[in-house]
N, CA, C and O atoms as a Tripos MOL2 file, in Angstrom:
@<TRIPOS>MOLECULE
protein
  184   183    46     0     0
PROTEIN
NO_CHARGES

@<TRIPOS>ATOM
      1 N           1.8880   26.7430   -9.9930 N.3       1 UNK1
      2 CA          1.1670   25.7020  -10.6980 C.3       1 UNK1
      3 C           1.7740   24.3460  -10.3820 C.2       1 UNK1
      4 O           2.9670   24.1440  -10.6070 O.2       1 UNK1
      5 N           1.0370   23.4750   -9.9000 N.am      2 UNK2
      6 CA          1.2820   22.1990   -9.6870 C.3       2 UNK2
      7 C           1.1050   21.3230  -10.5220 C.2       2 UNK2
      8 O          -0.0920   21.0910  -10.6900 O.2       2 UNK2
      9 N           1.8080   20.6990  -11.1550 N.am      3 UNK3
     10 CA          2.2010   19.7520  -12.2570 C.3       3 UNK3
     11 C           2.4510   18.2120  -12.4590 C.2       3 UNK3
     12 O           1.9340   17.3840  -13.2090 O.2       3 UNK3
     13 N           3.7890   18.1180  -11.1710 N.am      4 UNK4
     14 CA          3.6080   17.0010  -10.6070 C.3       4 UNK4
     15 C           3.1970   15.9430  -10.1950 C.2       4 UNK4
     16 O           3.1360   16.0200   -8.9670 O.2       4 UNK4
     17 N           2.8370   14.8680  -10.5910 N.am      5 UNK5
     18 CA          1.4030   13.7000   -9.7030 C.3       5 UNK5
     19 C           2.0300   13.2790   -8.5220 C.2       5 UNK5
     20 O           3.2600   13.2900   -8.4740 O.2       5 UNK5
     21 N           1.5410   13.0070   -7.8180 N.am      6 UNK6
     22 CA          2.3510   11.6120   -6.6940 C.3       6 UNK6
     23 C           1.4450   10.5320   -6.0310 C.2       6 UNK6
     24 O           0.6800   11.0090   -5.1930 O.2       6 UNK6
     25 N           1.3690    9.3910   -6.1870 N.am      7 UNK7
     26 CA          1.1670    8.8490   -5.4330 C.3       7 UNK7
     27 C           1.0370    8.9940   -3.6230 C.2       7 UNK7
     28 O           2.0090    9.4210   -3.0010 O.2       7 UNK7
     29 N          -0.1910    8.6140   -2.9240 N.am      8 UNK8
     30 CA         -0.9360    8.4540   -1.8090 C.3       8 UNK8
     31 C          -1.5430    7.1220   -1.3170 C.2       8 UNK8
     32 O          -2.4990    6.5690   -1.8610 O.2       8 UNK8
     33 N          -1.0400    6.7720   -0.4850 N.am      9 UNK9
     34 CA         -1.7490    6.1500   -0.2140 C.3       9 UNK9
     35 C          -3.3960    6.1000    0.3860 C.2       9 UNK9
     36 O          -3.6260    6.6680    1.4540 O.2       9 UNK9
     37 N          -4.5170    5.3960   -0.3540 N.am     10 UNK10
     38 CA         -5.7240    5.3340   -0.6770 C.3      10 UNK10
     39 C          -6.3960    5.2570    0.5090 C.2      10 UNK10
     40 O          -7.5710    5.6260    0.5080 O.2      10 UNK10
     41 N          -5.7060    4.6970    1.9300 N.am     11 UNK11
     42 CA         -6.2940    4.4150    2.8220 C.3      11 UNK11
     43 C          -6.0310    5.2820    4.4770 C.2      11 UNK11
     44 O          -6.7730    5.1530    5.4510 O.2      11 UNK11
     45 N          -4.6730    6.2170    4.4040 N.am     12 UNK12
     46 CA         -4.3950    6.7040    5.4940 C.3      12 UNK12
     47 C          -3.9890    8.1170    4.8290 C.2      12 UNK12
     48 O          -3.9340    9.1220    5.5370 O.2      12 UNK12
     49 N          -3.6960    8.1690    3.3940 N.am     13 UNK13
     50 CA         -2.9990    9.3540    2.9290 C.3      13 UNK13
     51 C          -1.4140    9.7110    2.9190 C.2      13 UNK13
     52 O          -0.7480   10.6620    2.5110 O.2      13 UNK13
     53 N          -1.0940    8.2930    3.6690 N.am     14 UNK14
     54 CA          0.9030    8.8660    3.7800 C.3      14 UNK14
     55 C           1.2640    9.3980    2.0220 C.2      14 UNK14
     56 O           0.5970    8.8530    1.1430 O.2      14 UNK14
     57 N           1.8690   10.0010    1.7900 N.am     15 UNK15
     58 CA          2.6730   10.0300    0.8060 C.3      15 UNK15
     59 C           4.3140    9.4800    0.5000 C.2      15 UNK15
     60 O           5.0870    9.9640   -0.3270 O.2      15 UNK15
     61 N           4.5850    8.2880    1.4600 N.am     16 UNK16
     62 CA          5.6780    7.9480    1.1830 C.3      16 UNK16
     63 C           5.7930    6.5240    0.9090 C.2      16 UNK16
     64 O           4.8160    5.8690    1.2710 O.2      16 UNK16
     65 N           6.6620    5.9390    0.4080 N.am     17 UNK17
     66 CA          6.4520    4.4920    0.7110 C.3      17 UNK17
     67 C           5.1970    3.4680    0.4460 C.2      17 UNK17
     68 O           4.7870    2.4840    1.0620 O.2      17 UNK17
     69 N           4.6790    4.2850   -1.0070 N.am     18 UNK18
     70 CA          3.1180    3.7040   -1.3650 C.3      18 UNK18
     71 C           3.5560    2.8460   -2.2160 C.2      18 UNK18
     72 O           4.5050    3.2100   -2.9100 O.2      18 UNK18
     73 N           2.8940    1.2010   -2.4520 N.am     19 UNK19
     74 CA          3.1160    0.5800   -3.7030 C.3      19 UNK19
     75 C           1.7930    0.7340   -4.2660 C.2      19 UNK19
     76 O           0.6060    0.7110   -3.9400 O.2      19 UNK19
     77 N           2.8370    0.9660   -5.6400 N.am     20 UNK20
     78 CA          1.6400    1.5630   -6.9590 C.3      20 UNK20
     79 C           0.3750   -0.0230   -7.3450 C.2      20 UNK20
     80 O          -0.7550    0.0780   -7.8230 O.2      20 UNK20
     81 N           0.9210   -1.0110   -7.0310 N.am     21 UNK21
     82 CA          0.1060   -1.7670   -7.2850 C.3      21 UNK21
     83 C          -0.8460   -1.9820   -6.3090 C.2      21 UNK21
     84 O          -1.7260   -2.6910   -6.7990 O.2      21 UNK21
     85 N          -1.0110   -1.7950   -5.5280 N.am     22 UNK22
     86 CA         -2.4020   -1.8040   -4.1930 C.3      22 UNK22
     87 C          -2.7610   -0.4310   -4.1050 C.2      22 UNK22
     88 O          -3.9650   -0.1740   -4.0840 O.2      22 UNK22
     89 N          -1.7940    0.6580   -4.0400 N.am     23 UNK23
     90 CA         -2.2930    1.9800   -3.8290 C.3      23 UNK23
     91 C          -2.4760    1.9510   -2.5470 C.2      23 UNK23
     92 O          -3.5180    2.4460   -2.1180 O.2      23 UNK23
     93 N          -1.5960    1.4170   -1.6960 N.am     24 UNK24
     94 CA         -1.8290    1.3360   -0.1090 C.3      24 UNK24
     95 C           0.0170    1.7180    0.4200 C.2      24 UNK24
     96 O           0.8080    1.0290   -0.2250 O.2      24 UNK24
     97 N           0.5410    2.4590    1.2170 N.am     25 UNK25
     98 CA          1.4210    2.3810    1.7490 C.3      25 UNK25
     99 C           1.9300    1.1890    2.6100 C.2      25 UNK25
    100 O           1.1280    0.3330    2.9830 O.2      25 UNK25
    101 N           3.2790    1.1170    2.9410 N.am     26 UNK26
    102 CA          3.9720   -0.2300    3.6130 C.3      26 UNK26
    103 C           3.1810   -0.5460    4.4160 C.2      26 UNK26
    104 O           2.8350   -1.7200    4.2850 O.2      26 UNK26
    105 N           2.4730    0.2550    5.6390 N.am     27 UNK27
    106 CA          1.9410   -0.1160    6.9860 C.3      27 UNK27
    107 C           0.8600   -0.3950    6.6620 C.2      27 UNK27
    108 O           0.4820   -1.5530    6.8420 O.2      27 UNK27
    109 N           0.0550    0.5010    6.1170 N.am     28 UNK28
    110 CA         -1.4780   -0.1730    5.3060 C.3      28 UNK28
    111 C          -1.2300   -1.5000    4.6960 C.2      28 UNK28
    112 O          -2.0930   -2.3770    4.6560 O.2      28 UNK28
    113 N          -0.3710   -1.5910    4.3560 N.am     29 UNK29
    114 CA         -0.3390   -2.8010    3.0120 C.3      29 UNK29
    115 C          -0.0320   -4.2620    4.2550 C.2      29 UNK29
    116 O          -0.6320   -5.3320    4.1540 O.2      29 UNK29
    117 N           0.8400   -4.0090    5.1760 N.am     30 UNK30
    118 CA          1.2780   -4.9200    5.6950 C.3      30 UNK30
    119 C          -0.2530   -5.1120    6.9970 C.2      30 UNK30
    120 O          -0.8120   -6.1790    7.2470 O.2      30 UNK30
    121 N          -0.4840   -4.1970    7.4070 N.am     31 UNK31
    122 CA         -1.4980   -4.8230    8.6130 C.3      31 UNK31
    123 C          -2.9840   -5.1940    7.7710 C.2      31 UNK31
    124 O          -3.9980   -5.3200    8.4580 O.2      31 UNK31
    125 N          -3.0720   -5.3610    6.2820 N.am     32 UNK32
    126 CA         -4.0900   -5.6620    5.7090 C.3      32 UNK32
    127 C          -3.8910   -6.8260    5.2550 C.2      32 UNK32
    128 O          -4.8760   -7.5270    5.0210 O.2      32 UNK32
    129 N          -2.6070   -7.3120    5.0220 N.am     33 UNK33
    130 CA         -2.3720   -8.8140    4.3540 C.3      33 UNK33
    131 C          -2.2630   -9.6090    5.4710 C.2      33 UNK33
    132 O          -2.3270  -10.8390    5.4620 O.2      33 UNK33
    133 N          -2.0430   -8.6750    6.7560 N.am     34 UNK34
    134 CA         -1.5720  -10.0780    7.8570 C.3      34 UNK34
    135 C          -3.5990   -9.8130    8.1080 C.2      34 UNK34
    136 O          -3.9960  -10.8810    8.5750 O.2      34 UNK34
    137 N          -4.2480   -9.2870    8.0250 N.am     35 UNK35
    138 CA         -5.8900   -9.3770    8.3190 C.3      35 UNK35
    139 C          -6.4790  -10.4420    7.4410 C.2      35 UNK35
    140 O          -7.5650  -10.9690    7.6830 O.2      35 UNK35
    141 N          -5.7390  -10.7290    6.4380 N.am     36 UNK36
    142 CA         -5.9330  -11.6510    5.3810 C.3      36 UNK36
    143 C          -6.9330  -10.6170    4.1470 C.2      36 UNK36
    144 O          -7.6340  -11.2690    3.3730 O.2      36 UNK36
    145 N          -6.9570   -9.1250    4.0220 N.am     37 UNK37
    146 CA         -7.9380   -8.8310    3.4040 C.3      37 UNK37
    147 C          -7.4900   -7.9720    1.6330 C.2      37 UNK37
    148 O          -7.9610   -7.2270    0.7730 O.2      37 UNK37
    149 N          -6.1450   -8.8490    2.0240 N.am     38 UNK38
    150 CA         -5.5470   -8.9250    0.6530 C.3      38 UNK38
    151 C          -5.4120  -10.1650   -0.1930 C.2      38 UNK38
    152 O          -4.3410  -10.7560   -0.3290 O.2      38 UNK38
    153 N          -6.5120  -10.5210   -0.7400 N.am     39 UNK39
    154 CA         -6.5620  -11.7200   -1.8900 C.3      39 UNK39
    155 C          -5.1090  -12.0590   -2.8020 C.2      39 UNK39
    156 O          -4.8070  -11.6250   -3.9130 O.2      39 UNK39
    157 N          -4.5150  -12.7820   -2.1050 N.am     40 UNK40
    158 CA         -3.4090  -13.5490   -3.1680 C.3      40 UNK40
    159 C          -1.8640  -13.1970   -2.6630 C.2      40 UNK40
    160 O          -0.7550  -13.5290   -3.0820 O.2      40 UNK40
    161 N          -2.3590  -12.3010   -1.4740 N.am     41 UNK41
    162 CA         -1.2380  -11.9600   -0.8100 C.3      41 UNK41
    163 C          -0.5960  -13.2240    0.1160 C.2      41 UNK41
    164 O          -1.1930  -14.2960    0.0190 O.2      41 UNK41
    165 N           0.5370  -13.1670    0.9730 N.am     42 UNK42
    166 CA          0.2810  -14.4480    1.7210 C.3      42 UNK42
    167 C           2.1150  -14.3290    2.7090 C.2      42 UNK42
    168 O           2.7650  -13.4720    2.1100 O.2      42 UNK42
    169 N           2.3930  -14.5220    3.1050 N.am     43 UNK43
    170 CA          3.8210  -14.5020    4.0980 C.3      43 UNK43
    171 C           4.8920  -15.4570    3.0850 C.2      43 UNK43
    172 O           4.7870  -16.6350    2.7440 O.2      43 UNK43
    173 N           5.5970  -14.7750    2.8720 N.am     44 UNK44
    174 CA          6.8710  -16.0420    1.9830 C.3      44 UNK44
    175 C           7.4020  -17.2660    2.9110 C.2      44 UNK44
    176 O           7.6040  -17.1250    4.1170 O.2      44 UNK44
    177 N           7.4990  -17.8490    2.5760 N.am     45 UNK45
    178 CA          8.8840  -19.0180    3.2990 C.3      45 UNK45
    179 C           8.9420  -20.1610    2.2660 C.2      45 UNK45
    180 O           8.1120  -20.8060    1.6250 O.2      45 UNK45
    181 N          10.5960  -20.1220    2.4110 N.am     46 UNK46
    182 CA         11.1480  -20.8970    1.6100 C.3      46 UNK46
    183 C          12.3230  -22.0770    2.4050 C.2      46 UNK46
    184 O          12.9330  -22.8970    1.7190 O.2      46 UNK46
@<TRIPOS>BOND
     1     1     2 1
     2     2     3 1
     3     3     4 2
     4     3     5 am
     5     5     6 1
     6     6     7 1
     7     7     8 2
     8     7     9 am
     9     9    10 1
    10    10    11 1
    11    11    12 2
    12    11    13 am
    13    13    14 1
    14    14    15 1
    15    15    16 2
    16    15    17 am
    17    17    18 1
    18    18    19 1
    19    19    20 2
    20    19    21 am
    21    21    22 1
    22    22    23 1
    23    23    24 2
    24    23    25 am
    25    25    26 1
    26    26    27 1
    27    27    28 2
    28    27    29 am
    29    29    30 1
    30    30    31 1
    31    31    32 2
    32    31    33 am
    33    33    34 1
    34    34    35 1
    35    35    36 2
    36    35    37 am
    37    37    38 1
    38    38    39 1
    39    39    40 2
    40    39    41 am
    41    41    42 1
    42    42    43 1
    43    43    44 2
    44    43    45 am
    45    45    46 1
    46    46    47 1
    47    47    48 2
    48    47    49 am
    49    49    50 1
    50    50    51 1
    51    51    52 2
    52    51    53 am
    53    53    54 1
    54    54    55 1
    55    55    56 2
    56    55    57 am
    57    57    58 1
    58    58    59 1
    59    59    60 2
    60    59    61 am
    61    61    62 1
    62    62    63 1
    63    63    64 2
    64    63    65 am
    65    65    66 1
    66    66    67 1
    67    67    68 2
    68    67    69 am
    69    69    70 1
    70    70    71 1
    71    71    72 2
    72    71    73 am
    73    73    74 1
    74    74    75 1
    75    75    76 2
    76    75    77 am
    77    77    78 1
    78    78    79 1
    79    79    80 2
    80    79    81 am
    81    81    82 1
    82    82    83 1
    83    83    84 2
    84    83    85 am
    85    85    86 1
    86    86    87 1
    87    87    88 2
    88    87    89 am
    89    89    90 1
    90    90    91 1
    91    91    92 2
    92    91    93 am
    93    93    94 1
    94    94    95 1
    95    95    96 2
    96    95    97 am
    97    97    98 1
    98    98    99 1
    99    99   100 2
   100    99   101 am
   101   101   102 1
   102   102   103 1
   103   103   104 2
   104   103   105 am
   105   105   106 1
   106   106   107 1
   107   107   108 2
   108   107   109 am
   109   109   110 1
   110   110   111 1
   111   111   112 2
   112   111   113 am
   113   113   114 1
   114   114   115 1
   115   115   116 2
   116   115   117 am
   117   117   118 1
   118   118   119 1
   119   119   120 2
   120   119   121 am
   121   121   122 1
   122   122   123 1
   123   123   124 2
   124   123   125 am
   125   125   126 1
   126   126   127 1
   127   127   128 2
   128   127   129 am
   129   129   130 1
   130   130   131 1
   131   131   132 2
   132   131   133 am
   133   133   134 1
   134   134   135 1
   135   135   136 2
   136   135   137 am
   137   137   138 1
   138   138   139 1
   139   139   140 2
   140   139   141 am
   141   141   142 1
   142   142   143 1
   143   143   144 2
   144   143   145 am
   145   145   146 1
   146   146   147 1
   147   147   148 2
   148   147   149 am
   149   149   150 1
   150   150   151 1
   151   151   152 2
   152   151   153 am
   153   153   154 1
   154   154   155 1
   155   155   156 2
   156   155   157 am
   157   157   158 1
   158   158   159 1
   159   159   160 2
   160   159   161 am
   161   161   162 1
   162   162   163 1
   163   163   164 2
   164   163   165 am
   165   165   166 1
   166   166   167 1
   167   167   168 2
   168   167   169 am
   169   169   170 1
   170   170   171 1
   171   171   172 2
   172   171   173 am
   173   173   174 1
   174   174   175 1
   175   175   176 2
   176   175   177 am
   177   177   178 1
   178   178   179 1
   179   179   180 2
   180   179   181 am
   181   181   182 1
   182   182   183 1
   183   183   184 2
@<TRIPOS>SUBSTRUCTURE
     1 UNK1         2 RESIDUE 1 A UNK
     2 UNK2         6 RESIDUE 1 A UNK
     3 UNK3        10 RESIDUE 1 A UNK
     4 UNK4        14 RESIDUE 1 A UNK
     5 UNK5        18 RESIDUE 1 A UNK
     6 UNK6        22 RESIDUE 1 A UNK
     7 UNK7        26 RESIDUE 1 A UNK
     8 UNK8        30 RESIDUE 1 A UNK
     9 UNK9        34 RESIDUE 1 A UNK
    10 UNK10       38 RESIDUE 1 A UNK
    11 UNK11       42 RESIDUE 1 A UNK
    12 UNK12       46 RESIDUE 1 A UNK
    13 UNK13       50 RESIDUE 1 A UNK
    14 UNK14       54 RESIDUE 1 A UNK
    15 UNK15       58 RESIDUE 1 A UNK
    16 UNK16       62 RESIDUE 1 A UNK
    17 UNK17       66 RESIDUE 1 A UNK
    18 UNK18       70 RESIDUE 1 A UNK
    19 UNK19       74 RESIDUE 1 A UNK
    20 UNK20       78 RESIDUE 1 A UNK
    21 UNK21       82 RESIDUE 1 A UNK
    22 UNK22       86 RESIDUE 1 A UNK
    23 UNK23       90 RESIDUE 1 A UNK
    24 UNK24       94 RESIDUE 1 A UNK
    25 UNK25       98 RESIDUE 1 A UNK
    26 UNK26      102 RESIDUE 1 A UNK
    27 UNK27      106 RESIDUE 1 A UNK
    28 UNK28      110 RESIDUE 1 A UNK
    29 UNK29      114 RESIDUE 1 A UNK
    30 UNK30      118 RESIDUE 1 A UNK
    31 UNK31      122 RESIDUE 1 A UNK
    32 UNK32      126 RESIDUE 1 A UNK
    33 UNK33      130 RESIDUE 1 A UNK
    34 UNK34      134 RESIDUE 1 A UNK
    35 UNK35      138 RESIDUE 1 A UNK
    36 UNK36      142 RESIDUE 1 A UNK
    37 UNK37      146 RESIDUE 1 A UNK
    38 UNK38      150 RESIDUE 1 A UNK
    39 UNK39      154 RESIDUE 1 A UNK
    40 UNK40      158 RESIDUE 1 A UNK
    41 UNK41      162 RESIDUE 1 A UNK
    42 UNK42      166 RESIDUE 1 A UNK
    43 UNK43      170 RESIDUE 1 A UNK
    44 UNK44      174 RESIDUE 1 A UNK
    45 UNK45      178 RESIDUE 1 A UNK
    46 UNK46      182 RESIDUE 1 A UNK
């Protein structure tokens, strides 16, 4: 019996390295913000 939840990412399926707030893994998350098709996202510099 499986009990457990885990997080996936929504768009390729990795199971590692997903942030819970997009529901997209690092590589998803990163080649979608540099596409610009993440609203509010944006490159830091300080």
């Amino acid at each position: 019996f499986k009990v457990r939840g885990y997080t996936r990412c929504n768009r390729c399926g990795r199971p590692h390295a997903v942030y819970r707030k997009f529901g997209l893994c690092r590589i998803c998350l990163r080649e979608m913000a540099h596409a610009g098709e993440l609203p509010g996202v944006q490159k830091s510099s300080w």
